[in-house]
N, C-alpha and C positions, 0 to 999 in steps of 0.2 A: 659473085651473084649468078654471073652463067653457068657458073659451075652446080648449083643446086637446083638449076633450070627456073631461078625467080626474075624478074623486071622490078627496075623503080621507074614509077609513074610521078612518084611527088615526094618531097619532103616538104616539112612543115616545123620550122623550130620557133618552141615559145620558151624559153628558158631567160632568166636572168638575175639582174641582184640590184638591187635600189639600195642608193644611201645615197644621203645627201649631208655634203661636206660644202666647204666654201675651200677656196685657194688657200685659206692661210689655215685653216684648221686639217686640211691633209698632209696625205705623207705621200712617197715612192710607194710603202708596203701597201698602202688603201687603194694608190692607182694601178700595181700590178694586179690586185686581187679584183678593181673590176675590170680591167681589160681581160684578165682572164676567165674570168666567166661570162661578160657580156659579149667580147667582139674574138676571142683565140678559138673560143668551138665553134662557133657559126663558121667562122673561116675556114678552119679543120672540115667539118663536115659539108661544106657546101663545095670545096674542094675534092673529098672523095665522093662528091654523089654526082657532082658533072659526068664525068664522063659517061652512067649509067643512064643518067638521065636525055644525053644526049642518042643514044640506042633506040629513047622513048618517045624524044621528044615532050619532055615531063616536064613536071614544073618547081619551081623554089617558091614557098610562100617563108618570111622571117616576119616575128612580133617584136618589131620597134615599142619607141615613146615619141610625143610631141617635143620631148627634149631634145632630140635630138634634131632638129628643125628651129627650135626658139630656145633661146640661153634661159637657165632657170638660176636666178640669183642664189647662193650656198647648193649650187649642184654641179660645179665645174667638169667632176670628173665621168659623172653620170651622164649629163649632157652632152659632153666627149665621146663618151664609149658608145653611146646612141647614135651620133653623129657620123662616126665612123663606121657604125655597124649600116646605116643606111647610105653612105657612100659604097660599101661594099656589096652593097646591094644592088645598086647604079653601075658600079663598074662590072659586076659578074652578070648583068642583065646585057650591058655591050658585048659584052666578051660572047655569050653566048646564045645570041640571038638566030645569027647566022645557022647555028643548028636546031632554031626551034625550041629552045627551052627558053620557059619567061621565068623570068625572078622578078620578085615584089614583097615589096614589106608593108603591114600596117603598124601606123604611128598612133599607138592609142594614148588617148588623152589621159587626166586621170580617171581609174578603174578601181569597181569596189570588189577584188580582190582582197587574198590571206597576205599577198606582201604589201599592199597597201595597210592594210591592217595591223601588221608588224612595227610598233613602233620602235622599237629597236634599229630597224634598219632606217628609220627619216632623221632618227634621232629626237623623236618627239615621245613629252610623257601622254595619261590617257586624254588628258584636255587638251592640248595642245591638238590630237592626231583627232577629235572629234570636231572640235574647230574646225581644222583645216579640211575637213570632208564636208561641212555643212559650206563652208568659204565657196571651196571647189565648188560647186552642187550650184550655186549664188550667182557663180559666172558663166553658166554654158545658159546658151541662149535658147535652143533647144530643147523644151522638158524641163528647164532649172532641175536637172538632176545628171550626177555623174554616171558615167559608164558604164553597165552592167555586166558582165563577165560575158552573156551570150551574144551582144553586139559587136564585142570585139572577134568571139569566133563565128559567126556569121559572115563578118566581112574576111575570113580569113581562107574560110571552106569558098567565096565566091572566087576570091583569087586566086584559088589551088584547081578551079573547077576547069570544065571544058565553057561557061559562061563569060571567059574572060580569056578565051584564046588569043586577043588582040592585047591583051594588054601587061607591058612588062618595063622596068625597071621604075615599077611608079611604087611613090610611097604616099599611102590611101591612109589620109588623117581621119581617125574616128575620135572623136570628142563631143559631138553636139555643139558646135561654132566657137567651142572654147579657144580655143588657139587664137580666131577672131578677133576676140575681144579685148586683150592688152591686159587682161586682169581688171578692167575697169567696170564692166557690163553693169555691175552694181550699181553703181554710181550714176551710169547712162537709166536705167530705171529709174532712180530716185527722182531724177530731171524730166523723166515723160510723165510721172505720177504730180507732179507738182505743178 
C-alpha cells in the first residue's frame, strides 16, 4: 500500500451467509461452508489490514447478528459463526488498542435485506419467510417494525467515524429492543391491552 503511496483509514466488512439449520439437520460440509464465509475472511482480511491501519491509526468496523449474542433455536451453526466472528472482534480490539486502532462490530437484529428475503437460505417457503417477517416486526419494541437496511448502516459509518474515537471492541445491538424481549413482547402487549 506504501508502495502506490495509498493509507488505509478504515475497513468496513458486511458480507455473509444465513442459513438456518438445527444440530441434527446439519453437516461438516454446511459448517465449513459457513465458517468460511462468515468468520475465514473477516479473519483473513482483518489480519492484513492491521498492520496498515496501525500506520493510521484506523479503524475496523465488522456487520455482525444478534445471533451471535442470543442462541437462535434451528440456527446452531449461524449463531456459532456469528459468535465467533464477534469474539474476534473483542480480541483484535485488545490486541490492538495499544496502537490506536478500534475494532467494533454491529449486531443487527433482524434486517429487511435480499438475504432476509432469500428463502432459500432460512429454509423457509413464501409463507413461512412472510410470517416470520410480520412475527419479527410483532416483537421489537421500538416501532413494531424490523430493521431497515439504512439503520444498520448508520450505525456502522458512526463507528468507522472520527465520532466514536473512544470506542472499541463493543458490539453495538441494532434491533429496536428485540434482543430484549425473549421473543415474548407479543404476548407482554396482549397483557397491557387487556
Amino acid at each position: 500500500m506504501e508502495k502506490i503511496g495509498g493509507q488505509l483509514h478504515g475497513l468496513i466488512l458486511c458480507h455473509g451467509y444465513i442459513k438456518n439449520e438445527s444440530i441434527t439437520e446439519t453437516n461438516m460440509l454446511e459448517w465449513d461452508l459457513m465458517m468460511n464465509l462468515n468468520v475465514r475472511p473477516h479473519f483473513q482480511l482483518i489480519s492484513l489490514a492491521v498492520p496498515f491501519l496501525k500506520l493510521t491509526k484506523g479503524s475496523i468496523t465488522v456487520l455482525s447478528s444478534t445471533a451471535g449474542e442470543t442462541p437462535l433455536p434451528g440456527s446452531a451453526i449461524y449463531s456459532t459463526s456469528m459468535s465467533m466472528l464477534n469474539m474476534l472482534v473483542k480480541c483484535t480490539a485488545l490486541e490492538t488498542a495499544f496502537h490506536g486502532v478500534r475494532v467494533n462490530a454491529v449486531a443487527a437484529g433482524v434486517t429487511l435485506t435480499q438475504a432476509r428475503m432469500k428463502k432459500d437460505s432460512l429454509n423457509f417457503n413464501d409463507n413461512q419467510n412472510k410470517t416470520f417477517l410480520i412475527e419479527a416486526a410483532q416483537d421489537v419494541p421500538l416501532m413494531n417494525q424490523i430493521n431497515l437496511p439504512k439503520d444498520v448502516a448508520r450505525s456502522i459509518l458512526w463507528l468507522a467515524s472520527d465520532d466514536a474515537s473512544f470506542v472499541t471492541g463493543e458490539i453495538l445491538t441494532i434491533d429496536g429492543g428485540q434482543s430484549l424481549t425473549n421473543n415474548n413482547y407479543v404476548d407482554y402487549l396482549k397483557e397491557l391491552e387487556a
